[in-house]
Structure formats: C-alpha cells, structure tokens
N, C-alpha and C positions, 0 to 999 in steps of 0.2 A: 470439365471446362464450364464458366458461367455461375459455375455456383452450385450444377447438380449435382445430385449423388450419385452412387453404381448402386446396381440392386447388390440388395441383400440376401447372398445365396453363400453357398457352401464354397463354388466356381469361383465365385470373384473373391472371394478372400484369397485363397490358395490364390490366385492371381496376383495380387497386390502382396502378400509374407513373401514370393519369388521374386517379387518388383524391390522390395525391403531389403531380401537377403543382397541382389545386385548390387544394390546402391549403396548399402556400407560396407560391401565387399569392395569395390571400387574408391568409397571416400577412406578407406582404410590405407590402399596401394598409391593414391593418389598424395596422402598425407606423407607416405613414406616417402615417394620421389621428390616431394615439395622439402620434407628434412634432409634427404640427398642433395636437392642442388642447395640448399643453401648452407650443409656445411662446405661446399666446392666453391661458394661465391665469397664465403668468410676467406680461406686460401686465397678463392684470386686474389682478394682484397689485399691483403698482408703482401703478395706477390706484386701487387703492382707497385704497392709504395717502395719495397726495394727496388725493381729495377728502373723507378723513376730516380731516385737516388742515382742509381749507376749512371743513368743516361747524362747527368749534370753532370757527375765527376769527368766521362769521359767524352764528353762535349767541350770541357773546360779543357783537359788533356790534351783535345784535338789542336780548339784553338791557339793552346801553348805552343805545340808541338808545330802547325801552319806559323806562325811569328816566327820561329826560331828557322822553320825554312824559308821562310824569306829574308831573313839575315843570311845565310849561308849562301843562297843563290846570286850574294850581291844586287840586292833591288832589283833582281828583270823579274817579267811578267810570269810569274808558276800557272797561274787559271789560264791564259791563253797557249798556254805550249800540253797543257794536260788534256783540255779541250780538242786541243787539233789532233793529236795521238791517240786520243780514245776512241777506236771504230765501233769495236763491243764488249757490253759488261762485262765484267770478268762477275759479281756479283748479281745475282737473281735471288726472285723472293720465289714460294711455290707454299700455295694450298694443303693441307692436308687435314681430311674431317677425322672426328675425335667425338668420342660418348660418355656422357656422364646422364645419367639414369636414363636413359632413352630420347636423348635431347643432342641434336649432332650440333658440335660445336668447332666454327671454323679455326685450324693451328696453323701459322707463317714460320714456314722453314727458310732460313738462308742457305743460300747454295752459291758454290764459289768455285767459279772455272779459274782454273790455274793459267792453263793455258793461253788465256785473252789478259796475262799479264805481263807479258811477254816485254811488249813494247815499253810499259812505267818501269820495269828495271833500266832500261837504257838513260831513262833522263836524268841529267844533275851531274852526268859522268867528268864535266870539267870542273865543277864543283858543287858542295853540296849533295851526294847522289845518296849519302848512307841518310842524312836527314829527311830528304824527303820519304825515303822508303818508311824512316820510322815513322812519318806524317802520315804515307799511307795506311801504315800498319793503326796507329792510332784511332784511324777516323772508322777503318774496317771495325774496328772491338766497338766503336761509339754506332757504327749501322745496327750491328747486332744487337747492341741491348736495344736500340729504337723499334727494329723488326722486334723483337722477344716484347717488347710494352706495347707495340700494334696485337699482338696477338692477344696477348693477356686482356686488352682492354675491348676488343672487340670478345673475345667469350666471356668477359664481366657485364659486356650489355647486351649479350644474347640470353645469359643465365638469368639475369634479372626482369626483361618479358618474359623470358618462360615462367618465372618464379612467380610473379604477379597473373599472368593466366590459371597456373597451377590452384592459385590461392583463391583466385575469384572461383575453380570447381568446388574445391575442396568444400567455400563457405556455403555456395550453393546448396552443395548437398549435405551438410550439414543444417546448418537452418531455416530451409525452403523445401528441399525435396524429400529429404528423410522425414521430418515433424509431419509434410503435408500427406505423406502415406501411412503413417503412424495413426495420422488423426482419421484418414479413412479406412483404416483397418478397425481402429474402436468403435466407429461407429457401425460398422458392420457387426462387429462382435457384440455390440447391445444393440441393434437391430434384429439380430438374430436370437440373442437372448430372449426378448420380446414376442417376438415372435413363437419361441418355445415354449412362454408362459400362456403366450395367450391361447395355444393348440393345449397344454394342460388343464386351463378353465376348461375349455370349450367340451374338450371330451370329457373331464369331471360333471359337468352339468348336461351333459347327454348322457352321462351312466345314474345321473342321481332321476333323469326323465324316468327313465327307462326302468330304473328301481321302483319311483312313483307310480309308474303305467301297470307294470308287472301286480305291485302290492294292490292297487284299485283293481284290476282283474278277478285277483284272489279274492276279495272282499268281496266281491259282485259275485262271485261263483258260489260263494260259501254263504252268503244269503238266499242266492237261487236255489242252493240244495237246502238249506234251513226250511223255506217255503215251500218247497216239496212235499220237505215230509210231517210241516206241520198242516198242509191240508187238508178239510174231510174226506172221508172214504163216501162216494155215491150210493154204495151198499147199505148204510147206518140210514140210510132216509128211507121214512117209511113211504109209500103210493098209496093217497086216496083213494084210488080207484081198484086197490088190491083187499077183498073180502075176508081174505085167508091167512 
C-alpha cells in the first residue's frame, strides 16, 4: 500500500507464490461460471423471443375469441357478470428458486385451482356458454405464456448483473491483481538475488583478506627466522680485556 515494498525474505515470497496460486485459482473458477451463465443467457435469450411470439399469437387469439363471445352473448355486458361471480382465482402464480452456476434464479409457476371454477361454468347457459368457456380457455393459454416470459425475463436480468459483476472479478484479477503480485514477487526474486550476490562478494573478499593476512604472516615469519639464523654468534667476538 502507497507504493512500499515488502521485505525481501524467503517468508514473504512463499507468502505472496500462495497469494498467486489463490488468485488464479479463483480467476480460473470464476471465468468458468462467467462462460456458464452466459452460455444460459444466450438460451434465455433465444427463449424469450419465442415465447414473446406466443404471447401475441395468443393475445390476438384471446381477443378474437372475447369478440366472438360477445357476439354470442347478444350484446349484454360479459366483464360485469364475470366480475361479480369471481370471489377467488382459480389461477395463482408461485415462486420457485433455480441454479445456474451458483447464482439462484427466481422461476413463476402457474398453478390453477379447478375447484374456484366452478361458478364460470354456469355462465352463458342461456346462450353463448361453450364460447365463453373457449374465451376462457383461450386467455388461460395467453396467462401462461405471459407468466412463462415474466419468468424468463426476470432470470434474463438477474443472469445479466450477475454476468457483469462476474466480469468486472474476473478483469480485476486478471489485469490488477494477478500482474500486481507478479510484479511483487519479481522484485523480490531480484532482491533476493542481489542480495545473494552481494553475500558472494562480501565473503570472497574476506577469504581473499584473510589469504592476504595469513600470506603477510608467513612472509614475516620466514624473514624472522631468516634473521635469526643469519645473526652473529657472541662467541666469534674476541674481549679486549681477555689475555689468553
């Protein structure tokens, strides 16, 4: 942080090769899940354009099929008599999570109580009553694809923030955090080199001292004994003061 370095030891490297191996161990798993969901968002994608298709076709189906029960009914009011007879859906949506690389993605089931239909069989019975049923029938198959394109499109834009978070780790640790540990592991590794040449000097010129000190010793010894023995002997000199 700031700019400094970490010392340069043995420690901190093995510290930061472990930090290394993490980190592309991770931008490796990360890269996979990133090509996971987005071969799953290419599907959705192709998935939603069909059942957007469907939903006109049978939206338009619907509509026909509404026209033609109001032909049938002889012009009375169908939305105020359906209205007033409907207590409870017969038709519910319901939740249910879903995984695709480790990413939970919300799915819309339709679910359809029979029993809460009870009453829309009885209407139309003086006329009209098989049309409307098909009207009902129709517009239920145009719910479904609507629910089936809410789901589809809400895990098309769940997968696609994930896809974009995923993307911005992945680059991180590819061109920020990986290079940045890289570059600090080499410079430890020629810190450290450095450091090993300069302990190679250092004791080479203390073994070359120490050769110098040792040889000048010898020399000095081997003149000390030279001058020894090329001394006068005291004996060879004669005393003036001796007669004899």
């Amino acid at each position: 942080a700031g700019g400094q370095r970490p010392a340069a030891n043995r420690m901190t490297l093995q510290t930061f090769k472990a930090r290394l191996g993490g980190a592309s161990k991770g931008f490796k798993l990360l890269k996979k899940k990133r090509d996971a969901l987005k071969s799953r968002f290419q599907a959705l994608l192709k998935d939603i354009v069909d059942t957007k298709l469907k939903v006109g076709e049978s939206l338009k189906d619907g509509a026909f099929a509404l026209a033609k029960a109001h032909y049938a009914s002889s012009g009375s009011d169908i939305a105020s008599s359906i209205v007033e007879r409907a207590k409870k859906p017969s038709v519910t949506t319901k939740m249910y999570p879903d995984n695709v690389a480790g990413v939970s993605i919300p799915v819309f089931k339709l679910l359809r109580n029979s029993s809460h239909e009870a009453i829309a069989h009885t209407m139309g019975v003086g006329s009209g009553g098989a049309v409307l049923n098909a009207t009902r029938e129709t517009y239920l198959k145009a719910v479904e694809c609507i629910v089936q394109l809410a789901s589809l499109q809400t895990a098309f834009h769940t997968l696609d923030e994930e896809i974009k978070m995923t993307s911005r780790r992945v680059n991180a640790l590819e061109y920020v955090l990986i290079p940045r540990i890289e570059d600090i592991i080499h410079y430890i590794t020629q810190e450290m080199d450095e450091q090993a040449r300069e302990e190679f000097f250092r004791v080479k010129k203390v073994v070359e001292k120490k050769k110098q000190k040792l040889a000048k010793e010898k020399e000095l010894a081997e003149k000390n004994q030279a001058a020894a023995i090329d001394a006068p002997s005291i004996l060879q000199k004669k005393d003036a003061d001796i007669v004899f």
